[in-house]
TIMI-164993 format. One record per residue (C-alpha): residue in one letter; x, y, z. Coordinates in steps of 0.02 Angstrom, whole numbers, plus 50000, padded with zeros to 5 digits. Example, Ala and Ser with C-alpha at 12.3 -4.5 7.8 and 13.67 -1.06 7.14 Angstrom:
BEGIN
(r 'a', (50615, 49775, 50390))
(r 's', (50684, 49947, 50357))
This chain:
BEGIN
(r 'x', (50000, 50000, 50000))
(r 'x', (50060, 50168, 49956))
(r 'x', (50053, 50336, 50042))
(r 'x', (49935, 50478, 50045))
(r 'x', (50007, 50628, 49957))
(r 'x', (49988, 50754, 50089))
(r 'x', (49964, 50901, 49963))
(r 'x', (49850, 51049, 50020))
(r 'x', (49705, 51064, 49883))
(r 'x', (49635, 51233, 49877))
(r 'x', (49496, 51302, 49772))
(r 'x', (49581, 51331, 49614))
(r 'x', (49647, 51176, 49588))
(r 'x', (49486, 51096, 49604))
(r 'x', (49410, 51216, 49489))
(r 'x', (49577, 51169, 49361))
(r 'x', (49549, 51009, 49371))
(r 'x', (49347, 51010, 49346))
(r 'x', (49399, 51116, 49188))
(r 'x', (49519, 50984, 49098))
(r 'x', (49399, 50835, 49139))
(r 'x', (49247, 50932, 49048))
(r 'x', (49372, 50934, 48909))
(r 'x', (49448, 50762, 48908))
(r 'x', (49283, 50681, 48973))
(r 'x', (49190, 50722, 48817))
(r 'x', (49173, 50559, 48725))
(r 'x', (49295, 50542, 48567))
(r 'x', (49423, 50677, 48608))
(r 'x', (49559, 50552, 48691))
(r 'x', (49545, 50448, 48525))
(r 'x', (49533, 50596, 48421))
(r 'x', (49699, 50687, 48510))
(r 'x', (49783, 50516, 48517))
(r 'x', (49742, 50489, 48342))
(r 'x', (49843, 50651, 48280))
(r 'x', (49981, 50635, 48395))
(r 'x', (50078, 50558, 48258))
(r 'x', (50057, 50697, 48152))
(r 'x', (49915, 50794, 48028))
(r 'x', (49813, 50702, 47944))
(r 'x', (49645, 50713, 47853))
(r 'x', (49487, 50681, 47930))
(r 'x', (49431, 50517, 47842))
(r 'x', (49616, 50475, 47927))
(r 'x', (49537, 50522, 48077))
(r 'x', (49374, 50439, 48049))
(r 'x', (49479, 50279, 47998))
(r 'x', (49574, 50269, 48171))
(r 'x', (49430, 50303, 48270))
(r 'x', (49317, 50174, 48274))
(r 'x', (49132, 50180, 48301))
(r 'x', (49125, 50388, 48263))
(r 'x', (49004, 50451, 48146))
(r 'x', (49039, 50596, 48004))
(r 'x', (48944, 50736, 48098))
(r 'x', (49016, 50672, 48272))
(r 'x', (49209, 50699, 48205))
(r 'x', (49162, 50847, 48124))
(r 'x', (49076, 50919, 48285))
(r 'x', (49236, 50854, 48393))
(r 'x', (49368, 50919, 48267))
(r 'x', (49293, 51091, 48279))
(r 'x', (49276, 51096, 48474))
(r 'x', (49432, 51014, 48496))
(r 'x', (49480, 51187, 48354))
(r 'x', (49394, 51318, 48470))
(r 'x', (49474, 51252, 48630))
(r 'x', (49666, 51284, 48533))
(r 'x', (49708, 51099, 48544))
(r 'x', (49679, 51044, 48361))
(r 'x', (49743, 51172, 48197))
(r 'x', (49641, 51149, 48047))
(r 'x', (49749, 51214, 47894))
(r 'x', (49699, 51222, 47716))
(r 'x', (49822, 51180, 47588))
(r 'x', (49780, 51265, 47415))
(r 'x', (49790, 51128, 47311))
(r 'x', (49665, 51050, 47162))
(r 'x', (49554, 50961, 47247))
(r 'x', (49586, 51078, 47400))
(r 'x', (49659, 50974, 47546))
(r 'x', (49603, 50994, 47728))
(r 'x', (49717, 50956, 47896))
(r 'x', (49709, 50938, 48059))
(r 'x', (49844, 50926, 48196))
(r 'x', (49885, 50942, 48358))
(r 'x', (49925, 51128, 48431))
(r 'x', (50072, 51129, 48552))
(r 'x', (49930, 51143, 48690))
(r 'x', (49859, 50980, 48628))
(r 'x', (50042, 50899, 48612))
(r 'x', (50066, 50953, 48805))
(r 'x', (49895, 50898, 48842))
(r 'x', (49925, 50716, 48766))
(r 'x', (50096, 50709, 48859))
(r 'x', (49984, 50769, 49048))
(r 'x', (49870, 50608, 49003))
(r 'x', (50010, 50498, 48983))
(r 'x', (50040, 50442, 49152))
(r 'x', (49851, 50429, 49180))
(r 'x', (49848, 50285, 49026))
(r 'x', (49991, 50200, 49110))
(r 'x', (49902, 50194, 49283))
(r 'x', (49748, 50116, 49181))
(r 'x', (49849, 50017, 49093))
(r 'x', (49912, 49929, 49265))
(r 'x', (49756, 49939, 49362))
(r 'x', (49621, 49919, 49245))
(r 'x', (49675, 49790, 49121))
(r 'x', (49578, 49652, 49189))
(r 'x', (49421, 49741, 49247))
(r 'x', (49265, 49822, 49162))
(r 'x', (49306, 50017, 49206))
């Protein structure tokens, strides 16, 4: 058995932390931010490595995930006109702050229905 962490929690950090989980807890966006973490790619690349998520629900994501400065969309003028999406530096730090949290699931909740 480990030991408590005898950190004070004040206020603010509750109110930081309720923040990030009413971004990450929104259904699709750890696949979707995982899924660009290896670099731009198109959304039917997206759609492709996210499993189960319809056309309007990765579009509505992909913008939100836009608006919150976590994903850049850039345009590339080309013929037919070719549309990208990547992670920000934001969503590169945000991917590296849930890192540790899919390693504790990864050793805690590999055999169970969480």
């Amino acid at each position: 058995m480990t030991e408590a962490v005898s950190t004070a929690v004040d206020e603010d950090d509750c109110h930081r932390i309720l923040r990030a989980i009413a971004i990450i807890g929104i259904r699709w966006t750890g696949p979707i931010l995982l899924a660009g973490a290896r670099g731009a790619r198109r959304f039917k690349e997206y759609r492709a490595l996210v499993p189960g998520i319809s056309d309007p629900q990765l579009t509505l994501r992909l913008k939100q995930l836009q608006e919150r400065g976590l994903i850049a969309r850039t345009v590339v003028p080309s013929t037919p006109v070719r549309i990208t999406y990547a992670l920000t530096p934001d969503g590169e730090e945000l991917i590296a702050a849930l890192q540790p949290l899919a390693d504790w699931s990864g050793r805690n909740l590999r055999h169970r229905n969480a």
